[in-house]
N, C-alpha and C positions, 0 to 999 in steps of 0.2 A: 423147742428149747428157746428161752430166754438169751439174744445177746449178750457178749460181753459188755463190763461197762468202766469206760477211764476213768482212773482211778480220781482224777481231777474233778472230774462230772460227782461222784461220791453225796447224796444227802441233798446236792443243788436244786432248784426247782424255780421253773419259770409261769409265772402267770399270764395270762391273757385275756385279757377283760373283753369283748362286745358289747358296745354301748351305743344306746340314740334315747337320747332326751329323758335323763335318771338323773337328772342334778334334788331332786325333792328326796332319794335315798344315796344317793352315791360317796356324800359323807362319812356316814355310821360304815359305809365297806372298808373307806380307805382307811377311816380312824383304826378299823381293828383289823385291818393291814400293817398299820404301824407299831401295833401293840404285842403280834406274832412273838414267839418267843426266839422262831427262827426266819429270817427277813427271808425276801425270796430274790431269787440272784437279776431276776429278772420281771418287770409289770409293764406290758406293753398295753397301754389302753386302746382300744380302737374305737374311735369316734367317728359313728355309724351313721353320720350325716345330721347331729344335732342341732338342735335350732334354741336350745334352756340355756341357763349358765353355766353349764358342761365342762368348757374351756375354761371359764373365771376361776371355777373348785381347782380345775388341773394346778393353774396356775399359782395360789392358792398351795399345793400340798407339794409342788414339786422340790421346793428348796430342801424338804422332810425324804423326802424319796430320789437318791439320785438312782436307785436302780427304776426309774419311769421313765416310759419312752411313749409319747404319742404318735397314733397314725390316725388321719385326720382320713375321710372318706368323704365324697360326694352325697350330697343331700337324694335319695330316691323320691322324698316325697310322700314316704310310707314308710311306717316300720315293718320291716320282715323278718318273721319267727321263722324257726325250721332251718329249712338250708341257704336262707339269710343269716342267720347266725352264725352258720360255719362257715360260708364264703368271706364272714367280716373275721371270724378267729382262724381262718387261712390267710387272709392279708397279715395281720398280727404275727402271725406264725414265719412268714416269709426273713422277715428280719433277724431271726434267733438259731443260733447255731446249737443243735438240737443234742450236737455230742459234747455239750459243756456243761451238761444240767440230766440228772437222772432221772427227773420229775417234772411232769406237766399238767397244768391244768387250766380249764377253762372256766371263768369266773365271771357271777353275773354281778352288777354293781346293786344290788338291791339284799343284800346280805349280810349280817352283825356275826362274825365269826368270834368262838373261844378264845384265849390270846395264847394255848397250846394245838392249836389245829393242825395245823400243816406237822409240826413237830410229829403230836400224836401220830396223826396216819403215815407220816414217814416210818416211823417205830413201829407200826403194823406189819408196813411193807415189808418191813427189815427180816420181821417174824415170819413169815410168810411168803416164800417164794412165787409160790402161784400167785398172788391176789395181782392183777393187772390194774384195776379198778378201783378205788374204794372213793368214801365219801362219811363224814358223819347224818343225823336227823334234822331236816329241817320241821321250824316249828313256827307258825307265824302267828301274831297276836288280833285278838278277838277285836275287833271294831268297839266293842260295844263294851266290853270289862278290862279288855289287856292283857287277858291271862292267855298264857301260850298252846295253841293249839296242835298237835303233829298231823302232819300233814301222811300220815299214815303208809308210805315206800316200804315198798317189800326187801329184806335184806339181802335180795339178789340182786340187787340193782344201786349202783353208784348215782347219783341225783344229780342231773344239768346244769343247776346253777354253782356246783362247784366240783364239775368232773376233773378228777386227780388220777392223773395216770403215770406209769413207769411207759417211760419213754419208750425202752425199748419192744412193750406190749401195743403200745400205739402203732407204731408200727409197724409189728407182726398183724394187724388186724385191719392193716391200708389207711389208717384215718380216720376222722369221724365220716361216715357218709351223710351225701349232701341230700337228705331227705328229710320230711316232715317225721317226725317221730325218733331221730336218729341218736338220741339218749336213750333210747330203748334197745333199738337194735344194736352198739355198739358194743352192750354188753351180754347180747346172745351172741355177739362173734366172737365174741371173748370164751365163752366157752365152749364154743367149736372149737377153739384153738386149744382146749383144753385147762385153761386160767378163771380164775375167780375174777368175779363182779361182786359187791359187797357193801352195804351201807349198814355199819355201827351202829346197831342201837344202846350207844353207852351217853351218859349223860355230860361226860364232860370233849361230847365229839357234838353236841345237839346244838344248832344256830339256828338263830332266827331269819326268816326268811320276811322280809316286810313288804310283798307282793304274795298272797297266796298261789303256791303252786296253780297253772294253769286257768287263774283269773282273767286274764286276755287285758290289752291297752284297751280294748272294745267296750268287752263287757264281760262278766262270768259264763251268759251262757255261748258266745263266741271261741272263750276260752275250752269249756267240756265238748262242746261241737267238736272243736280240734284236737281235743285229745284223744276222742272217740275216731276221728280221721287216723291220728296218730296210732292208733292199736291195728286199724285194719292194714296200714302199708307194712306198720311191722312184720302182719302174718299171724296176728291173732285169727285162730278158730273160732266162729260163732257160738259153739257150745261153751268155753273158756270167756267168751265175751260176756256171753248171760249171767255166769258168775261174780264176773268181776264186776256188774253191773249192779249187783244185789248187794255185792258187799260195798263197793260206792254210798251206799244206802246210809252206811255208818259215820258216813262224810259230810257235813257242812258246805252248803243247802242242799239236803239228801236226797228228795226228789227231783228238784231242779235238777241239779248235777247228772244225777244219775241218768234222768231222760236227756238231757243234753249230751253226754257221753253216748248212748246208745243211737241218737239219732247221727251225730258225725259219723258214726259207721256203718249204718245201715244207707245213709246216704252214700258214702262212699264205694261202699258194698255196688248198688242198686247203678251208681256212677259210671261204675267200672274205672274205678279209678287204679293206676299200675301202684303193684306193691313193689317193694324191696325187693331185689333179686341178684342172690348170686348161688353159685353153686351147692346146692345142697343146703341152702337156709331154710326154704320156707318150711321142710319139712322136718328139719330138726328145732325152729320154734315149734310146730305145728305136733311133734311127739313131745315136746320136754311141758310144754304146757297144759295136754292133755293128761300125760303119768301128772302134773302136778295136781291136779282136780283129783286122783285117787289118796297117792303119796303125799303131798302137801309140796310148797316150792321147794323148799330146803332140800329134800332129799331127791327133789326128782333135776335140780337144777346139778347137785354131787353128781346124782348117777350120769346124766348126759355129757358134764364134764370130763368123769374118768375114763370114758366108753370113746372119746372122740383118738383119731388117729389119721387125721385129714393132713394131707400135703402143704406146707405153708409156701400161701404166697405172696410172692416180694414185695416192698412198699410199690403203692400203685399200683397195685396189678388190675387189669378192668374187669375182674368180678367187683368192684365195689361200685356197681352200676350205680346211676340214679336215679330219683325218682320223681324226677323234677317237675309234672306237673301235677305232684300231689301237694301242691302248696296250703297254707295255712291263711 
């Protein structure tokens, strides 16, 4: 069961940005930050050790925002995807009193949102006890025409660059874990716990994304490299990878991609690299993915849902092991 929730806390919602050197998109986020129909109680930025005019923008947007709160981090030298990301939205997170806001979410600065977003998926949630998770479509624009491409997210999955959660499902489910791939697995722990994970495919939930999904600061194919890393820590099965590799196919740049996705895990595979591990996960991805290759995700992601009846345990508990040298 779903915690109680004060009544104060009620529809609030607190963001948390991780960021290193996005001042070239981080305008267009905040501008329709501001345009929300309902403000968010709380933007904590986290400045991921920038070196652009990151600071100048802050500065710049803050008189417009007094719910923004910077926390300034030490330069690594590197940008770190994976559980860089959530070690920088755990600092972010340390400063927010978590029982003042019903909602949370973790927001990437490269993102033009509806100016009914957050409203919407509140009024989801409202609907919908179960849903722990949700997110609308991202859709990012064509280099070469402008016309918006989707980035093609299965509806069982809430999308990373604006993971919106009910606080009190966060955690029930210990966190984000601090692993490569951990937008995925967040929301197979989600329904271990028996809760919905869910990304809207309705039009007036769809943003644009102005970084294609796993394009990488690198380059694209460093990006599918990683995100084919990213499926194997998860606990993807090999047979479920072949598939998802073929339908990759329908994706922009279709071969590239696709062999790029396949080769991060097969490398990883071949690496022995540590997957994801806590009690009884690998094998309830490892069944709910397999019925989905018969079933299709939809129903095999329900079925696995309403079938769960696992013991909850406490924020923190050390099944939310890590997987720390599966880095990206």
């Amino acid at each position: 069961m779903i915690e109680s929730l004060d009544p104060k806390a009620r529809r609030r919602y607190a963001l948390i940005a991780p960021s290193r050197d996005e001042a070239g998109t981080m305008r267009r986020t905040l501008d329709s930050l501001l345009a929300q129909t309902v403000a968010p109680a709380h933007l904590v930025f986290v400045d991921d050790g920038s070196t652009d005019d990151t600071q100048a923008i802050l500065a710049e947007y803050a008189p417009r925002m007094p719910y923004l709160r910077v926390v300034r981090r030490s330069d690594r030298g590197v940008r770190k995807v994976g559980p860089g990301v959530v070690e920088a939205f755990n600092a972010g997170l340390a400063g927010i009193d978590l029982s003042t806001v019903e909602f949370l979410c973790k927001l990437d600065m490269d993102v033009a949102l509806p100016p009914r977003y957050f409203e919407t998926l509140m009024d989801r949630m409202d609907a919908d006890r179960a849903i722990a998770t949700c997110s609308g479509k991202p859709f990012f624009p064509d280099p070469r025409t402008g016309a918006l491409i989707s980035e093609h997210i299965a509806d069982q999955f809430s999308v990373g660059m604006t993971k919106f959660y009910r606080v009190s499902a966060w955690r029930l489910i210990g966190g984000f874990p601090t692993s490569i791939g951990w937008d995925g697995i967040d929301c197979h722990l989600c329904r271990m716990h028996g809760l919905k994970a869910v990304s809207f495919p309705d039009p007036d939930l769809a943003f644009v994304h102005l970084r294609p999904m796993g394009s990488s600061h690198l380059s694209l194919w460093h990006g599918r490299m990683r995100h084919g890393l990213g499926a194997w820590v998860m606990g993807t099965p090999p047979l479920f990878m072949l598939a998802a590799t073929v339908y990759r196919l329908n994706k922009r740049p279709r071969v590239l991609g696709a062999v790029a996705m396949l080769c991060g895990y097969l490398k990883a595979w071949a690496g022995g690299v540590k997957r994801f591990d806590a009690p009884g996960y690998l094998a309830f991805v490892r069944a709910y993915q397999l019925r989905a290759l018969v079933v299709g995700r939809e129903r095999s992601a329900e079925h696995m849902r309403l079938r769960q009846r696992l013991p909850v345990p406490p924020f923190g508990h050390p099944m939310m092991r890590r997987a720390d040298h599966a880095g990206g």
